[in-house]
N, C-alpha and C positions, 0 to 999 in steps of 0.2 A: 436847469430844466431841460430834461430832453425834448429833441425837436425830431423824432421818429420820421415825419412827412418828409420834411428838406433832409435828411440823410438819405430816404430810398430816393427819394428824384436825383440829388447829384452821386448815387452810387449807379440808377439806372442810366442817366445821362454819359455815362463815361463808358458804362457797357456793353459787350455788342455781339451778336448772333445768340447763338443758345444760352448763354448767359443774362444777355439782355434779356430774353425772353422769362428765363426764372424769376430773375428781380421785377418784371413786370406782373408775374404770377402770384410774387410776395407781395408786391404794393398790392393788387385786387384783395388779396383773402385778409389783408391789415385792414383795409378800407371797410371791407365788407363784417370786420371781425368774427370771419372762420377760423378761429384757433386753431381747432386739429389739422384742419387741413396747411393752413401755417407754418406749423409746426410740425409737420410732413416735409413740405418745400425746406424749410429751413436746416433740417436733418440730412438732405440731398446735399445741400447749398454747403455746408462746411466738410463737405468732404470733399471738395472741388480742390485741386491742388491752388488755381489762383487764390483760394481765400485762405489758405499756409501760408501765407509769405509774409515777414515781415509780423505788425503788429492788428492785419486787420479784422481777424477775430474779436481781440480785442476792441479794437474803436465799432465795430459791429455790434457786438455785446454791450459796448456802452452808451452808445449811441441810438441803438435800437430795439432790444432786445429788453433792457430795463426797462423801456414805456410799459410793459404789458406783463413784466412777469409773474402777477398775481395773476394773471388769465390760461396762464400755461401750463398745464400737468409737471404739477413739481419735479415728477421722476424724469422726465424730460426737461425738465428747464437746467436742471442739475448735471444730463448728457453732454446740451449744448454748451453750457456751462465749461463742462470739461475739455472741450475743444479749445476750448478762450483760454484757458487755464495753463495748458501746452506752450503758450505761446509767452509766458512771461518770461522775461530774463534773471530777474530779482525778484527774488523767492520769499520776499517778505512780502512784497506787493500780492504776490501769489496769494500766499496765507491770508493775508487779510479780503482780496479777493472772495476767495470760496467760504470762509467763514461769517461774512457777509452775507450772502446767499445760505449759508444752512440755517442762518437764525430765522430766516423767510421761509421757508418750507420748514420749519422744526414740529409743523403738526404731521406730517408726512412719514411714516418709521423708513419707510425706504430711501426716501429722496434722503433726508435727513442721514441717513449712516452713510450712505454715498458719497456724502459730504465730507463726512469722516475719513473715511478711508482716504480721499483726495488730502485731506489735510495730514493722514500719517503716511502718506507717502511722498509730502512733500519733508516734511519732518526725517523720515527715513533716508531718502537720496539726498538731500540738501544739509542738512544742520545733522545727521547719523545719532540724534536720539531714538537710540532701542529702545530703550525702557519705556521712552513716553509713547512708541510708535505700539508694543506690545501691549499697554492699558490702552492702547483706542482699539487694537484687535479683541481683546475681553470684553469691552462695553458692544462693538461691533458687533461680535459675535452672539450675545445675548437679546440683540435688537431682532434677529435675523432667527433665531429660534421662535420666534413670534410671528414670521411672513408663512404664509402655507405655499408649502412647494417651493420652486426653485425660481428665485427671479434672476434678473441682469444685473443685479447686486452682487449679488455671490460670485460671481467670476472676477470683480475686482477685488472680492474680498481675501478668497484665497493666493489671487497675485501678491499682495500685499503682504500676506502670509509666507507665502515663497520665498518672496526677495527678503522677508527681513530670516527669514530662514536658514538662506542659503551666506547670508555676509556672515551670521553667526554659528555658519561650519555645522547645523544641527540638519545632518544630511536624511535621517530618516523621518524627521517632520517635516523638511524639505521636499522629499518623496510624496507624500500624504495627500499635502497640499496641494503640491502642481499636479497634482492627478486630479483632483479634487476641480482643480483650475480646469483643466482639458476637458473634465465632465459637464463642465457648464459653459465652455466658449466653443465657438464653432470656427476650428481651425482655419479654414479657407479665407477667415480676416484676416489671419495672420502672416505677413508677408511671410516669403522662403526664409530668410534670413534670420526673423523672430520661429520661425517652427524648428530652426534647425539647432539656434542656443537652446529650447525648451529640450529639446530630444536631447542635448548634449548633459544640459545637467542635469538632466532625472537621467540621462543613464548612469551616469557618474554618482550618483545618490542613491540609483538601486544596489550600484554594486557595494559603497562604502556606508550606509546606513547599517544601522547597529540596531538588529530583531527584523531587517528587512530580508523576508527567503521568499514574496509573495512577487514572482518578475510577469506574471500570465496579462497581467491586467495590463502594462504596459507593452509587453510583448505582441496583445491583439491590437496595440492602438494603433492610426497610421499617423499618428506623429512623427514614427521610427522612419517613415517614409522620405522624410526628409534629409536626413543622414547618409542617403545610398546618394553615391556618386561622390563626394566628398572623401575630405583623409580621414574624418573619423567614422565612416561606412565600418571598417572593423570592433566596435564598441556592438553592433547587432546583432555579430556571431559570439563576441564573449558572454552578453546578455541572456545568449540560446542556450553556453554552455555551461551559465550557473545554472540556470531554469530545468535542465537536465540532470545538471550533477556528473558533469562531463570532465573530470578531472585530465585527462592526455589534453582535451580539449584544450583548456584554459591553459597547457603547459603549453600548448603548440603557438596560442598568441601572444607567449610571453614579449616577443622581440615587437610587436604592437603597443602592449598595454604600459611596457615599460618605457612609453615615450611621454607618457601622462606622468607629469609628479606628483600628483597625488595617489596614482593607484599605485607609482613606486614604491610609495612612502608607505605604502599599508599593505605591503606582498605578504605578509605573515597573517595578517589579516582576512585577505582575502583569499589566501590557500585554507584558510581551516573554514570560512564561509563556504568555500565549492565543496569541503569535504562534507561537513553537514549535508548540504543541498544533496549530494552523492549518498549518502545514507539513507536522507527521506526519500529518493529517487528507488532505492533498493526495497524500501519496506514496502512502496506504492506500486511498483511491478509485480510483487507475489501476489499469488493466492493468501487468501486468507489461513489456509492450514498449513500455509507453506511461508512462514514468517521467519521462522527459525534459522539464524542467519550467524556460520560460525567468522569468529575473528580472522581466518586466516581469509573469508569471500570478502568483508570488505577491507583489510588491509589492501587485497588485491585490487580491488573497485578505486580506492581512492592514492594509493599508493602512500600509507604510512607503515611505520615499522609495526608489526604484530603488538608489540606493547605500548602501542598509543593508543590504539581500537578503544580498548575501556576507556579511556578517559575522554576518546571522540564522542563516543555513546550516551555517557554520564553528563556533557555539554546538551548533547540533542534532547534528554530527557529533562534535564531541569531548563528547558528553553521552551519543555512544550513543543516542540518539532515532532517527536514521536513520544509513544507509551509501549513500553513493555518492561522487561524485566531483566537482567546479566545474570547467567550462569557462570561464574568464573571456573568451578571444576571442571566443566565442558567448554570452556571458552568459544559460547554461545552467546547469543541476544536474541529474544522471545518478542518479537514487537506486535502489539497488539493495534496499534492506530497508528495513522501518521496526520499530519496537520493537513485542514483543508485549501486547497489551493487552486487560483485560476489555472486550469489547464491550457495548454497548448493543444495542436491540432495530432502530433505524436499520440501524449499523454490521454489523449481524450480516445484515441484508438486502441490504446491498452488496455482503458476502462471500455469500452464496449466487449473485447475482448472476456475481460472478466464478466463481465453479465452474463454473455452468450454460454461460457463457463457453468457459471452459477445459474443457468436455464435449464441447462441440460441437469446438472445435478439434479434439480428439482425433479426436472421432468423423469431421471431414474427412478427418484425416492416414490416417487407418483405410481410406476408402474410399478416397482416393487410392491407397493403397499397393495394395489389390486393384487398380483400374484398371491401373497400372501392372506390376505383377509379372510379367505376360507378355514384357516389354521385357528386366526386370531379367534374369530369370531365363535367356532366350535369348540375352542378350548376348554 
């Protein structure tokens, strides 16, 4: 039986200034049974580096925290929860832990997959079952199609997603995901050191993921921010130079990129990704009437041999990166679309560019058409 009273008097008894004070804030709103407000204090109270140490999450949560847990907003009980949870050594104890608590909240869709996820991510880092860790992302996933809008769920669901992502090398779901992650967590919890792996491996996933040419959306994010100052500060200029289609670019960081082995390991790779990116780069600066793009411009643009061009072109087209059509008698390409893409702050000045373009044309055709009307009209 827990004894909830004689835990806060000998945890308040031993503690002292601002601390004391808190514990004496939790005994009032316990006494008075103010849940929320409780449950506020106590949300403060375990972020306190004293209450990290050692096991006392733990004997807290069990000692106090079980007296009331029906009284406590599941999707909160499940937060605090997760703090306790942190602190185990043996990860059986763990599992059994939190699986415990989600059969108690199982009326709950939120609290309840929250649970989840804690338990395939201890399944993921501790015991490295994928497969069971990837059916609790499925069932996970379909809980959370069912929540309207975006809760605090979803940011550990896509972590989860990530890591078991990223162990099994599938770098462009990798990609997805930890974007996906950043759109629903708010960086500034995240100490320096966690913002700065996050930025390392989705840069590293933007450049080596396979169908990945969309870099805009990470490029605006200040995750990147993190990166500057550091030895891998140069991964934000080669990021700029796929995102471009900067092909001298990415020749010029070679003596960089090649200190990564994994980008070593895929230089074949990643020279025919910039060339692509360097094509749609090419389609997306013309005018629209002005598409018509001979083999010997982008041999030059991307620097391959004149008799690669077609077969560059024929990747881009059946990838969906552009649309048009190869004249071979003219060793020409006729592009008609290019794929949509977050822009950069360049890119997006090209595009104004072209409007202002395509304003004036109008506004010709406009005055034309008055000039002439007299003609049309009497004809």
């Amino acid at each position: 039986m827990v004894d909830a009273a004689k835990f806060l008097s000998d945890v308040k008894s031993s503690a002292a200034g601002p601390e004391a004070e808190r514990w004496g804030r939790i005994e009032e709103f316990y006494n008075k049974k103010l849940w929320h407000q409780l449950t506020v204090e106590i949300k403060e109270l375990i972020k306190m580096p004293s209450m990290n140490e050692g096991n006392k999450l733990i004997l807290f949560y069990n000692n106090f925290i079980a007296d009331f847990e029906s009284k406590l907003n599941p999707l909160s009980l499940v937060q605090i929860a997760m703090a306790a949870l942190e602190r185990f050594e043996d990860a059986e104890e763990a599992l059994t832990f939190i699986e415990k608590i989600g059969e108690k909240i199982k009326g709950n869709m939120e609290a309840y997959a929250l649970t989840k996820i804690l338990v395939g991510k201890i399944k993921l880092h501790k015991y490295d079952k994928r497969r069971e860790t990837q059916d609790i992302i499925e069932d996970v996933d379909k809980m959370l199609s069912e929540v309207d809008g975006v809760s605090p769920v979803h940011s550990h669901f896509y972590l989860l997603c990530s890591d078991l992502y990223r162990i099994e090398g599938k770098h462009a779901d990798f990609y997805r995901s930890s974007l996906r992650f950043l759109g629903c967590t708010d960086i500034e919890e995240l100490s320096r050191p966690e913002q700065a792996k996050h930025a390392l491996f989705l840069a590293l996933a933007a450049l080596l993921g396979e169908g990945v040419f969309n870099f805009g959306e990470l490029l605006a994010h200040k995750i990147l921010e993190a990166l500057k100052g550091t030895d891998d500060e140069w991964l934000i200029d080669l990021l700029y130079a796929f995102n471009s289609g900067d092909v001298a670019k990415f020749r010029q960081l070679k003596p960089k990129w090649k200190t990564q082995p994994d980008l070593e390991a895929r230089e074949t790779l990643l020279f025919e990704k910039v060339c692509l990116l360097c094509l749609m780069e090419m389609t997306f600066r013309r005018e629209a009437n002005q598409r018509k793009i001979s083999f010997q411009d982008i041999a030059k643009e991307t620097t391959l041999p004149v008799e690669q061009v077609e077969l560059l072109t024929m990747k881009a087209l059946s990838q969906d990166l552009v649309k048009g059509r190869i004249d071979q008698v003219d060793s020409t390409v006729h592009m008609t679309w290019v794929q949509p893409r977050v822009l950069d702050k360049n890119q997006v000045e090209v595009m104004m560019k072209k409007i202002d373009t395509w304003a004036q044309s109008v506004s010709s055709m406009e005055m034309m058409i008055e000039d002439k009307a007299g003609e049309i009209l009497t004809y």
